[in-house]
N, C-alpha and C positions, 0 to 999 in steps of 0.2 A: 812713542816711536823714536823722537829725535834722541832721547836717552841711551835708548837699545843698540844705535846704529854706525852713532857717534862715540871717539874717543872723548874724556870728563872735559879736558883743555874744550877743545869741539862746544860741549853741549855749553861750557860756562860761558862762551864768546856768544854760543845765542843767545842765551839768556838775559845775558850784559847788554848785546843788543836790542832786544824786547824791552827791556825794564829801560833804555834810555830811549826808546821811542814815545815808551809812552809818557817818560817826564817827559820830552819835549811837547807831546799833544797838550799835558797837564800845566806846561807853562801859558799855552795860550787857551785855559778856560778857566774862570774863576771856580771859587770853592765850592759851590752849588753845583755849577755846572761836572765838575768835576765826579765828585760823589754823586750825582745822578746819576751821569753816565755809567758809574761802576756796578750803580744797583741793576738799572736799564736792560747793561748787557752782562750779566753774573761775572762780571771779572774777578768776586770773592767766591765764586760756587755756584750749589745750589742748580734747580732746576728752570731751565729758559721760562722767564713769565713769571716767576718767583723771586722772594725778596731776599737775600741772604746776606748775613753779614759775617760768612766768613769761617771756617774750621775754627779758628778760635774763640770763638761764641757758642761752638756747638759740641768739644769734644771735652769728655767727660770726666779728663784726670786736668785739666785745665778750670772748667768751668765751678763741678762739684766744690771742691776746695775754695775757690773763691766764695761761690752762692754762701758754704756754712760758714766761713768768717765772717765774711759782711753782714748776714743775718746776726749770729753772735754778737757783733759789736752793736748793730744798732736795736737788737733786744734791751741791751745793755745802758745803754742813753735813753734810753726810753723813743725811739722812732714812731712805737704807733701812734701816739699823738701828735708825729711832727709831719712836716711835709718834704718828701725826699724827691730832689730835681734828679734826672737819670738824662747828663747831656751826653751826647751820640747814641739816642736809646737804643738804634739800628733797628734790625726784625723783632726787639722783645723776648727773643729767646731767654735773651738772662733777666731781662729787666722781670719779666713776669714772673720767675723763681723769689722775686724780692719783694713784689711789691705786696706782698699778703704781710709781709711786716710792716709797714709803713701806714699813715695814717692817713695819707694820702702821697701816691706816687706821680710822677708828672715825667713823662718822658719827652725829650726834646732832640730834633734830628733838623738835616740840614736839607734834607731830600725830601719833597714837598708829600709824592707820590707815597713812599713810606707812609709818610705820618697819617697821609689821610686815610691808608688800607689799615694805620694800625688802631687808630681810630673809630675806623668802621667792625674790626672786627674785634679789637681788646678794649675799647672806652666804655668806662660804667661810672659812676658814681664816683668812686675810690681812684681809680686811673684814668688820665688826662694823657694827650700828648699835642706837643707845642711845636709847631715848622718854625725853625730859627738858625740864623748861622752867632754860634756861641762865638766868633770874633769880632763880631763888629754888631750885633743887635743886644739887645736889655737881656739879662738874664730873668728869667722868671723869681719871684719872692719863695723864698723855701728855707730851711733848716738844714738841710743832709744836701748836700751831692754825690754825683757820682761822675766819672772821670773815667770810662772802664777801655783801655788801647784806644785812646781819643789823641790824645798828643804826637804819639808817633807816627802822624798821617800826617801833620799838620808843619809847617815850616818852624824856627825859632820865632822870628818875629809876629806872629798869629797865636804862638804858646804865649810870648809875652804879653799878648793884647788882651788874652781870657784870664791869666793867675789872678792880678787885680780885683776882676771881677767873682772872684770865689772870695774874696776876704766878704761877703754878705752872707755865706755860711755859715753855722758852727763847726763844721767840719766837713772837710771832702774828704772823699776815698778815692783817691789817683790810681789808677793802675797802669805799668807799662812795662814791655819785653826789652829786658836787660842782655846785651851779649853776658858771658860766663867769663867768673871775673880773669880768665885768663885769656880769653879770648878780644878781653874790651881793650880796644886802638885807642880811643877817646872819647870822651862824655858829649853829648849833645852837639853832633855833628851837624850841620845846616843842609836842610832837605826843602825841597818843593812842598807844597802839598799832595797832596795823591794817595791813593793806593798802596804804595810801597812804604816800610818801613826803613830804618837805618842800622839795618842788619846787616847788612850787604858791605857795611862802611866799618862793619865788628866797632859801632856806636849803639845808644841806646838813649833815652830824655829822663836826666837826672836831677831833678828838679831843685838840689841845695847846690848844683857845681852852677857855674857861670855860664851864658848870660841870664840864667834864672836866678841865683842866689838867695832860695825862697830862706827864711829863718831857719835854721837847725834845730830850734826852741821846738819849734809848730809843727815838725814833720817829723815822722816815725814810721818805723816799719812795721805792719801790721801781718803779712803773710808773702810768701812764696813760695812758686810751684815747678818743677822745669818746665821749659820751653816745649811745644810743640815739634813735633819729628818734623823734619826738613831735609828735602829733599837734594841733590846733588853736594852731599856733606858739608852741607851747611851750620854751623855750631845753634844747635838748641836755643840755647841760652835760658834765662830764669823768667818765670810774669813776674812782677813782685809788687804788691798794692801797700800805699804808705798812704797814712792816717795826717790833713794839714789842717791844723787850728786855723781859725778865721782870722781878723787882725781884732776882731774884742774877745778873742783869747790868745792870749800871750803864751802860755804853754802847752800843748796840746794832752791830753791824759796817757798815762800808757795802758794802748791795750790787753785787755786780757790775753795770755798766752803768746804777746809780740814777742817779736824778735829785735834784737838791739838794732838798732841804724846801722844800717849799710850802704855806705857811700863811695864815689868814682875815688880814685886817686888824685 
């Protein structure tokens, strides 16, 4: 309605409004707190009373493409025998597309509530899920991670507290929504935690630019897809999932069918 009514100036003062009320709510609640409340009150979607994590977990020129790389790759290294951590597993949408490859999957989330409904209604044998906040608690023992639009919720300094803790990997698969390279202002802009991304900043979490300077050796580009339609003409931008060697491998492989490294300016 406020779309329809208002001039684009108009509706982007609301929204700039909105989106800064609720970093201010997000500065005074820690990270649990935080993402519960999101799930709580669907402020990613979905229906009142329901778990959702979001259009980009659930729309199908986004997800598809992801799901058959990752599975590809981890055919590839052999996963069914390994154990694949899936930190922010969220509602499982994606995580359960994956985890019939793996040899055991183990999904980890920060929202207590989540885990325990996913728990109750996806935990079997094969699939686990662990209540943890991946910046400041143990990482579970596994082989694979997964990383899927987890960082760009998360401040810099909370990115930097988790990277370390994936060098006990063979490899992760990061995935995060790049502005479009004509659109990108600057790499890894500082955000709150919360909800919102750093789109709005035409930034995005480039994990070899600084203050991250992960190895260039260890990370690679494995796939990308555009961005999500956005609404009051907002730039798309690209998902783009990149493959990082652990630190007891120095080089990461390149994957099947990757595409060269693609890096900020």
């Amino acid at each position: 309605m406020v779309r329809r009514i208002l001039p684009r100036f108009a509706v982007e003062a609301y929204y700039g409004y909105r989106e800064s009320k609720l970093i201010d709510l997000n500065r005074r609640m820690n990270t649990e707190e935080v993402f519960t409340d999101i799930y709580s009150n669907n402020r990613w979607g979905g229906a009142s009373g329901s778990f959702f994590s979001g259009a980009g977990s659930h729309e199908a020129t986004i997800v598809g493409p992801y799901v058959a790389g990752v599975k590809r790759e981890l055919e590839r290294i052999g996963a069914d025998s390994m154990t694949v951590i899936d930190l922010g597993c969220g509602d499982f949408s994606v995580g359960r597309q994956i985890a019939p490859q793996c040899g055991r999957y183990v999904g980890v989330d920060i929202v207590k509530p989540l885990v325990d409904h996913n728990r109750k209604i996806f935990g079997n044998s094969g699939v686990s899920f662990v209540h943890a906040n991946m910046v400041t608690d143990d990482l579970p023992d596994g082989d694979v991670c997964l990383v899927r639009q987890v960082f760009q919720h998360l401040s810099n300094d909370q990115i930097l507290a988790v990277l370390p803790k994936l060098d006990r990997y063979r490899y992760s698969f990061v995935t995060e929504h790049h502005p479009s390279d004509a659109h990108l202002r600057q790499p890894n802009a500082d955000k709150p935690h919360g909800g919102g991304t750093r789109a709005r900043q035409q930034s995005g979490v480039f994990l070899d630019q600084p203050p991250f300077d992960f190895p260039s050796a260890r990370y690679r580009l494995l796939l990308q897809v555009p961005g999500p339609s956005i609404p009051r003409g907002i730039d798309p931008g690209v998902i783009r999932t990149f493959v990082l060697a652990g630190a007891g491998h120095p080089a990461v492989y390149q994957p099947a069918g990757g595409f060269p490294v693609k890096t900020a300016n």
